[in-house]
C-alpha positions in Angstrom: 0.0 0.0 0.0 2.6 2.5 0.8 4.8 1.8 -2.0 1.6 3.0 -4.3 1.3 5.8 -2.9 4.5 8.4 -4.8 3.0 7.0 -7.8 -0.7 8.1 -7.4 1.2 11.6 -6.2 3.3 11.8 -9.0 -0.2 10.4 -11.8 -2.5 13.0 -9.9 0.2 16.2 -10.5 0.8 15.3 -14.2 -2.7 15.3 -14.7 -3.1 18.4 -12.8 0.0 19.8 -14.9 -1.8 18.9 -18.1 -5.4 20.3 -17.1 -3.7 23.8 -16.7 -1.5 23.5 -19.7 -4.6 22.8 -21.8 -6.2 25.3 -20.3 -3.7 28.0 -21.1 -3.2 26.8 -24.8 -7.5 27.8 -25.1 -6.8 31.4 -23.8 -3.5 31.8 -25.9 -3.5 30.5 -29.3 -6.4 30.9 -32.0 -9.3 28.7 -33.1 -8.7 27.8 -36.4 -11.4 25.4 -36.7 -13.7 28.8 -37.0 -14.7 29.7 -39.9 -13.0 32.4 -42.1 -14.7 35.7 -40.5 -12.9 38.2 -43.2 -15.6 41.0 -44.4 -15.4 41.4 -47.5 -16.7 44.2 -49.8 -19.6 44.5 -52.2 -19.1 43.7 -55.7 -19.6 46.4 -58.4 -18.8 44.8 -62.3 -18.9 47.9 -64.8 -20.7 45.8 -68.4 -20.2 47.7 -71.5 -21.4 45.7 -75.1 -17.8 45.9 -77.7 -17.1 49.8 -78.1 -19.9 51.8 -76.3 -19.0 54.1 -74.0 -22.6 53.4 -72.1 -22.2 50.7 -69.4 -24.0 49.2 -67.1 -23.6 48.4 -63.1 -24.2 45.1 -61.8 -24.2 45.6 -58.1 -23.7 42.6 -55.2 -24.0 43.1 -51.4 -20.5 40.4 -51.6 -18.4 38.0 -53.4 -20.0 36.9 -56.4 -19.4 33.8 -58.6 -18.6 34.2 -62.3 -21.4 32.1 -62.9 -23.9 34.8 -61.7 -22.2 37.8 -63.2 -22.4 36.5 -66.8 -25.8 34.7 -66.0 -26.9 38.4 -65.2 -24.1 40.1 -68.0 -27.6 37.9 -70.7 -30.6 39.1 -69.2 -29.4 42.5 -68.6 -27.4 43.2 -72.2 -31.1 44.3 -73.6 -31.0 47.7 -71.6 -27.3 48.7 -73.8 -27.1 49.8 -77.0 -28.4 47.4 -79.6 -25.4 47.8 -82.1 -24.5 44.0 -82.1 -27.6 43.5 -85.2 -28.7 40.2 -83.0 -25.1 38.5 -83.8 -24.2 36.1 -81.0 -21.7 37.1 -78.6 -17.8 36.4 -78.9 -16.9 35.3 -75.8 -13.4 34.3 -76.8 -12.8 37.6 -77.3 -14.3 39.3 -74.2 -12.6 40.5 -71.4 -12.8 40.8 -67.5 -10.8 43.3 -65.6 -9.8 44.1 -62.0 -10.3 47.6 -62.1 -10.0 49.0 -58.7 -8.0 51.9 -57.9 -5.1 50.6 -56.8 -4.7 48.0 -59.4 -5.4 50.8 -62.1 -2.7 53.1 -60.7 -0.1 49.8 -60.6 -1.3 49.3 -64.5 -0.7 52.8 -64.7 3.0 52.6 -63.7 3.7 50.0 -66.0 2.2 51.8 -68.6 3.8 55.4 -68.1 7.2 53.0 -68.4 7.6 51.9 -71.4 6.0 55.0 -73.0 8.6 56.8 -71.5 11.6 54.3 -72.9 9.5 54.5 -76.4 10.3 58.0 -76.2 13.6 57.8 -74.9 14.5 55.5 -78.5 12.4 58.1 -80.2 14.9 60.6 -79.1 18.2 57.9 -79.6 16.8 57.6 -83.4 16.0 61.3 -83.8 18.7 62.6 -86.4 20.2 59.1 -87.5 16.8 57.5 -88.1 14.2 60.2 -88.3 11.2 57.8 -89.5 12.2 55.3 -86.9 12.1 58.0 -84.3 8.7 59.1 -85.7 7.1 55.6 -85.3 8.2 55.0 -82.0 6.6 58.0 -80.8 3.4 57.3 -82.8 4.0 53.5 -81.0 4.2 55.3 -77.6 0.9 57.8 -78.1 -1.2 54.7 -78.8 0.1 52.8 -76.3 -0.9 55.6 -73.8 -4.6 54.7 -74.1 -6.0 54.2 -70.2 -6.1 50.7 -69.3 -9.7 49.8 -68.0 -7.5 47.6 -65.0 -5.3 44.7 -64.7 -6.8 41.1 -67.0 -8.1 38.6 -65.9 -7.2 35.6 -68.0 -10.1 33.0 -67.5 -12.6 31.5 -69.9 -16.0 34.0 -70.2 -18.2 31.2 -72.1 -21.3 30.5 -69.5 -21.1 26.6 -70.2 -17.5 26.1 -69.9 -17.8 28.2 -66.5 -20.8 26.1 -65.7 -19.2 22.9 -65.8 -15.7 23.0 -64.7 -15.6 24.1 -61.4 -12.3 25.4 -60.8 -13.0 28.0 -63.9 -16.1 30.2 -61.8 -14.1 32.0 -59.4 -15.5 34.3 -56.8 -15.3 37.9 -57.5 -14.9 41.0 -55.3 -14.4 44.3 -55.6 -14.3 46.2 -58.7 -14.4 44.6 -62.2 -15.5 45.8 -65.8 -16.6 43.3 -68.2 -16.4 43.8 -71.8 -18.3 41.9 -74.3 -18.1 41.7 -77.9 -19.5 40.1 -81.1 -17.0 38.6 -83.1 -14.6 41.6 -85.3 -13.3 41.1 -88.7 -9.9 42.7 -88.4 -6.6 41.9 -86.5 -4.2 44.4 -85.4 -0.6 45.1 -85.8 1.3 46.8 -83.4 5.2 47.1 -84.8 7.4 50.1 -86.0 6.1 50.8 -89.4 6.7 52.9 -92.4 3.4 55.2 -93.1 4.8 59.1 -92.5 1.3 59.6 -92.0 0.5 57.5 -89.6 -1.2 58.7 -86.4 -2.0 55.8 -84.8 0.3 53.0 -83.9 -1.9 50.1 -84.8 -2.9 48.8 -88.1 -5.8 47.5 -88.1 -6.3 44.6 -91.1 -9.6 43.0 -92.6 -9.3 39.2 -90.8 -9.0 36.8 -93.4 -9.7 33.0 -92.5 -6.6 30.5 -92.8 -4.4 34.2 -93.2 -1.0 33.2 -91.3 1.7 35.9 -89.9 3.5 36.1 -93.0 0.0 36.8 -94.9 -0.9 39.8 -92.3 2.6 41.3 -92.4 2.4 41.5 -96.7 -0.4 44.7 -96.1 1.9 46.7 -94.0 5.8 47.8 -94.5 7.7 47.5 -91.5 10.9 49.8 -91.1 14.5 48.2 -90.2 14.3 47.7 -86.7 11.4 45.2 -86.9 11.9 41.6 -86.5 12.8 39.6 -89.3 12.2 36.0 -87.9 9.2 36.0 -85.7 6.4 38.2 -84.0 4.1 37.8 -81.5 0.3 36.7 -81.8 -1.8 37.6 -78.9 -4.9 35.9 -79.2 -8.3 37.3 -78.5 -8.4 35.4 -74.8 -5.0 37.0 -74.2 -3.1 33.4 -74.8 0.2 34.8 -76.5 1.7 33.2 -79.2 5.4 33.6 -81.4 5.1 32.6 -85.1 7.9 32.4 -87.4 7.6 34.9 -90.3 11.4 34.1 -92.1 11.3 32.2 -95.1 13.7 29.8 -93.5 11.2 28.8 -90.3 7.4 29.9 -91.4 4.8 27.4 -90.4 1.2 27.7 -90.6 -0.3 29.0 -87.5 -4.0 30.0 -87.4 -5.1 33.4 -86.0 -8.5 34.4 -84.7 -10.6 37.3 -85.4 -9.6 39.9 -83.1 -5.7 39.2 -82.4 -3.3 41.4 -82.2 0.3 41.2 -84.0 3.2 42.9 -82.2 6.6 43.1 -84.4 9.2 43.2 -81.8 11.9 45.3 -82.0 15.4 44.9 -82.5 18.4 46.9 -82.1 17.8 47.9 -78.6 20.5 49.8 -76.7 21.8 48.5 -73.5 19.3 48.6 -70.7 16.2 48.3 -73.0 16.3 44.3 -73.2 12.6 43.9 -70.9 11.0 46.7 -73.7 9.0 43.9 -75.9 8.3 42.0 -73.3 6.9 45.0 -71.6 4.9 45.8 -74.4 3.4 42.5 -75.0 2.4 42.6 -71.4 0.4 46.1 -72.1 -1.0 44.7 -75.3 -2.5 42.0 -73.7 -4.5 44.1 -71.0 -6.0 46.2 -73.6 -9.5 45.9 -74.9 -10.0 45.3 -78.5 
């Protein structure tokens, strides 16, 4: 009997030791079975139909599936301008932005940078390449448009949404939704020869089963262009590089709405990120 006893004294102050540890462990660390308690904000998605400056708010009290904003994006596209002439819509070729402030102002900065380097080249080229110089700054004017916000690259068809789960995110914050009917043109971006151009994209009828090399025949690009390869970003914003030499041209198909991008060559010492940069911008903007 008394040789039990240190043992039933020692069992009784472990137990006592682990009632107060356990105790201490509730008070002092957090309960992460909980469920997630973050507030988060209402929802607004901007809608405007192709190039209408008239949109259309589609308000939610919180996060919103995909699903619901394009299941809302068809019953509410009645109430903007009917300049689609009942064609269906091109959702390969429509776009979702995150377009709150800070993202825009972050778009912004990467914008107002290589505008600035376009016109730095501009001014490298000025007297030893004066129509180079002038297309770069024509490059750098168009490229200046406002970005609506920073892409989203995700599938915008309602049934592919529908059935794959992992492709209807939920949104919150601010968005703006652009949707089109299909175009028939493509656009090149690239330093071209046209004195009188303006604008630095080309826009080109869309021909089907046209390749890079077919594209490239209906404009003139100057010296500094690319000779073996430019850059296809498709309508969805998947980016592309298609061999235009006579040496490595292989059919690629491009869809309606694309946009070509001729990337430069030539580029002085610390301008080597330039056409990557630009792809980057070309692929946020809305066609």
């Amino acid at each position: 009997m008394h040789t039990l006893q240190p043992y039933r004294q020692i069992s009784h102050k472990i137990t006592t030791l682990l009632i107060v540890l356990l105790a201490w462990c509730t008070l002092s660390t957090p309960a992460f079975s909980k469920p997630n308690t973050r507030v988060t904000a209402p929802t607004e998605v901007e809608l405007r139909l192709n190039q209408s400056h008239q949109a259309l708010q589609l308000r939610y009290p919180t996060t919103v599936r995909l699903e619901q904003v394009l299941q809302d994006t068809l019953a509410n596209l009645h109430q903007l301008p009917a300049d689609h002439s009942g064609r269906p819509l091109y959702w390969f070729g429509s776009t979702l932005w995150r377009s709150d402030g800070i993202t825009r102002k972050a778009m912004k900065r990467q914008q107002s940078a290589v505008i600035q380097q376009l016109q730095q080249l501009a001014l490298h080229w000025q007297n030893s390449q004066p129509e180079t110089s002038h297309s770069l700054q024509v490059l750098a004017k168009s490229l200046s448009t406002p970005l609506p916000g920073q892409r989203i690259f995700q599938p915008l068809d309602l049934d592919w949404v529908r059935i794959a789960p992992n492709k209807n995110p939920g949104l919150n914050g601010q968005f703006m939704l652009q949707v089109i009917t299909r175009p028939e043109t493509v656009k090149v971006f690239a330093a071209l020869s046209q004195p009188n151009m303006t604008d630095g994209e080309i826009t080109i009828p869309w021909q089907e089963r046209n390749n890079a090399t077919d594209y490239l025949q209906q404009v003139t690009p100057l010296t500094i262009s690319h000779k073996d390869y430019l850059w296809v970003i498709q309508p969805d914003g998947n980016t592309e590089q298609h061999e235009i030499a006579y040496w490595n041209r292989n059919h690629k198909d491009i869809a309606p709405g694309a946009t070509l991008y001729l990337p430069l060559t030539s580029l002085p010492d610390g301008y080597e990120s330039l056409n990557h940069d630009i792809v980057n911008l070309l692929k946020q903007r809305p066609f």
